[in-house]
N, C-alpha and C positions, 0 to 999 in steps of 0.2 A: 378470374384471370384477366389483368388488363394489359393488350399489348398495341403497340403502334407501328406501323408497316413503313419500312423507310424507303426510299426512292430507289434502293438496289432490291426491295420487296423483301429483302429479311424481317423477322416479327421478333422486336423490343420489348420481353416483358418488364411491369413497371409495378410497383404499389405504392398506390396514391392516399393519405390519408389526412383526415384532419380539416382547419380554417385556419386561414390565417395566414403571415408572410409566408412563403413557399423556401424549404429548404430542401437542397436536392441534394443527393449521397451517389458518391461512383465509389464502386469497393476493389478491394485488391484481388493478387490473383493468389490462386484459379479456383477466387469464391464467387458469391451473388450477392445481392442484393439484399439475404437473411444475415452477411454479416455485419448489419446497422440494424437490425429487428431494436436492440434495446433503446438505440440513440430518437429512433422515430417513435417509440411509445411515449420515452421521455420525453422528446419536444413538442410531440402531437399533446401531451396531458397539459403542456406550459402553452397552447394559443398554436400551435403553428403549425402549416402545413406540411407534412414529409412525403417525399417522394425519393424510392431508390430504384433502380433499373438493375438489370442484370447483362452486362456488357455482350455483346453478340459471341456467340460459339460458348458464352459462361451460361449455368444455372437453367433456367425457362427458355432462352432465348435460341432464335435458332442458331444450328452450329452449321455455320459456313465454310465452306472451300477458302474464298477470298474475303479479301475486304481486312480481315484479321490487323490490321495495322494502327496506330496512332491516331493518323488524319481521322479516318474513317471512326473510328471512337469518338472523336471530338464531333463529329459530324453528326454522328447519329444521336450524341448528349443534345448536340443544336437540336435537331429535328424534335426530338423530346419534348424540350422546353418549349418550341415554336409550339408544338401542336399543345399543348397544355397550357400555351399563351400566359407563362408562368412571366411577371414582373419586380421586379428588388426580389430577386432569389438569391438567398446565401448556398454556394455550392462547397460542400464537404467532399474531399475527394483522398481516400487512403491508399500509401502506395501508389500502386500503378493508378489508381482511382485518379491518386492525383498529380500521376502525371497528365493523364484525360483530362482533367480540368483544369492542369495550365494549357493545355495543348487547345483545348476548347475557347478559353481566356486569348491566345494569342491569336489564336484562326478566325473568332469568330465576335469578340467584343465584350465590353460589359453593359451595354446597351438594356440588357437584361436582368442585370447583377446588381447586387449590391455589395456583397461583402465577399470572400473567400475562404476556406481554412484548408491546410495541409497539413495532414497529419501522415506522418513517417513516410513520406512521399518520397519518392525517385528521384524527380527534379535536384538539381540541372542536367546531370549525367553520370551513370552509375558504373559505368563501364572504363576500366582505366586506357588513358591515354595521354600522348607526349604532351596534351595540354589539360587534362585531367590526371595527373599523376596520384590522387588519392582515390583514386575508383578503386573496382575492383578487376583484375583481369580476366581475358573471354573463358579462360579455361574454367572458371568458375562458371558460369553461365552454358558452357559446353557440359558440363559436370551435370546443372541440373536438365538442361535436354534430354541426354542419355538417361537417365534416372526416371523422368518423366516418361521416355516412351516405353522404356524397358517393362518397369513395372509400377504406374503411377499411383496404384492404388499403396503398397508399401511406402511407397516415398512422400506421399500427402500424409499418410498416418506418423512418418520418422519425422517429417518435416516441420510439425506444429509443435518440437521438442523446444527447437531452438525461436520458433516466431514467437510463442508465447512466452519463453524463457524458463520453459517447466527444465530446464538442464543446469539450472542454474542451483548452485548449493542452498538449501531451507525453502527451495519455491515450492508453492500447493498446486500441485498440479489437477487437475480438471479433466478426468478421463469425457467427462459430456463435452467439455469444449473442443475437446481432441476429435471426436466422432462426429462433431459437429462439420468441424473446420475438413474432415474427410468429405463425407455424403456430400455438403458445396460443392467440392473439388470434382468428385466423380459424375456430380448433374450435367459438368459441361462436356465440349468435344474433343479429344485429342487433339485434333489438329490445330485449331483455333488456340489450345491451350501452349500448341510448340509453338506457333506463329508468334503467341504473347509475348513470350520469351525474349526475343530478339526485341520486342517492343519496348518491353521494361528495363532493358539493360544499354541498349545501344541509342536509344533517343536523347539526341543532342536539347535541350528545353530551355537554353540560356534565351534565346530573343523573344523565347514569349512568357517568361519569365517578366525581364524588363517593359512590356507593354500589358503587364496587370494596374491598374489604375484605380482599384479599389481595395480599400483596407484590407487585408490578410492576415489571419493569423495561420503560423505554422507551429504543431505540435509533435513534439517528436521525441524518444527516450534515448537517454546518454548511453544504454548498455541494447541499442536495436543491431541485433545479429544479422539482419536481414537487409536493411539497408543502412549503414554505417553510419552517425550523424556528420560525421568532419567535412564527407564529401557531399553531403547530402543538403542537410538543414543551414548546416553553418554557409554555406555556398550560397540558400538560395535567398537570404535572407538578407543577403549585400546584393542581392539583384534585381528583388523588388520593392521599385521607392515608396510604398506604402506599409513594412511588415513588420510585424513583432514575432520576437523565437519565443517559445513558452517551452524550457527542457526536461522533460522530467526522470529527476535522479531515479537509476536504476532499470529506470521504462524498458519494456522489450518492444517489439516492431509490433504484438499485438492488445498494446495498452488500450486499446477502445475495448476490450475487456479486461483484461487484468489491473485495470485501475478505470473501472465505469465509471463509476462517480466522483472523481475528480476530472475526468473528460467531458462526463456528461453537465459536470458544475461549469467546467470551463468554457466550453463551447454555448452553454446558453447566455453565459456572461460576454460574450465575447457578441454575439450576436443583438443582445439588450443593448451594448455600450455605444 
């Protein structure tokens, strides 16, 4: 177990592997850092170095009172990278991952970066309003709080119907990937996991959106139930002056498996080009 102690003394756990350009992963909620296991075998096998953490109150990590918020995500990715004095690091960041790493992008620089990818990310703002009119509204996000604290263990197992798209008419559904994407869910904290909540739905990401200054790519599916692409992808991608959309027909919010291998083809091409 490798962990790093951040300045508020919470313990970051991380798995480091491999040589080579350093490629970091922030993952979605309310998983870890095993839901990239596949993407870090793959690139660790092609030269490169992988590193995923487990976002504080998620997985290994400890589960905190405070701190639960945005900033502090992006801070404790800084702290990460500082302490692993990791250089032209490409940061992959899903979902809420990445909204972490624009939120890290705009707080903190790419002094350290080299490239970015976003895959079915948050960004700009997922939450509707009079200037976001294609979000979604709070009641939605109120919806999954209640659910979350009520009985989170039922709702993390209902909940990967629609993220993976197993509800969708002829999809193969994955009773391991269902169990999987539960045990993630249940290693973290409740509170940390409601604090998310507010994190991943209500974070405004438009100005550090526009002060990403390294190539990006953003992946994301036309049919992601979880985070809509109209308000999503298509948004963020008139925001930042370096990025390409990459959509893929039918994709659900959890394409980094239900289509490995064209994510895992894409994202290493994208990182070679």
């Amino acid at each position: 177990m490798s962990t790093i102690t951040t300045e508020d003394g919470t313990q970051i756990f991380y798995r480091d592997y491999g040589h080579g350009q350093p490629v970091v992963f922030s993952h979605g909620w309310p998983l870890s850092a095993d839901a990239w296991d596949a993407q870090m075998v793959f690139l660790g096998q092609q030269g490169y170095r992988v590193i995923a953490h487990d976002r504080r109150s998620h997985g290994r990590s400890s589960q905190t009172w405070d701190g639960n918020h945005m900033d502090q995500y992006a801070d404790d990715l800084a702290e990460l990278i500082e302490e692993l004095n990791l250089k032209d690091a490409v940061l992959v960041g899903h979902s809420t991952g990445g909204g972490e790493v624009t939120r890290y992008l705009g707080r903190h620089g790419t002094k350290r970066v080299a490239k970015a990818v976003l895959v079915g990310a948050v960004p700009p703002l997922m939450l509707k309003t009079d200037a976001n009119p294609g979000g979604l509204p709070l009641d939605v996000f109120d919806g999954i709080r209640k659910a979350t604290f009520d009985d989170r263990s039922q709702f993390y197992k209902d909940l990967t119907l629609s993220f993976f798209g197993y509800n969708r008419p002829g999809a193969k559904v994955s009773e391991g990937a269902r169990d999987s994407f539960w045990l993630q869910g249940m290693l973290g904290g409740l509170k940390g996991q409601l604090d998310c909540i507010k994190q991943f739905s209500e974070t405004d990401f438009t100005e550090n959106l526009k002060k990403i200054d390294v190539p990006t790519l953003i992946i994301h599916g036309d049919d992601d139930q979880i985070v809509p692409i109209a308000a999503s992808a298509h948004q963020s991608v008139k925001l930042i002056p370096n990025a390409t959309l990459k959509v893929y027909p039918g994709g659900s919010h959890g394409l980094t498996l239900t289509q490995q291998d064209q994510f895992n083809a894409d994202l290493l091409a994208f990182i070679r080009g």
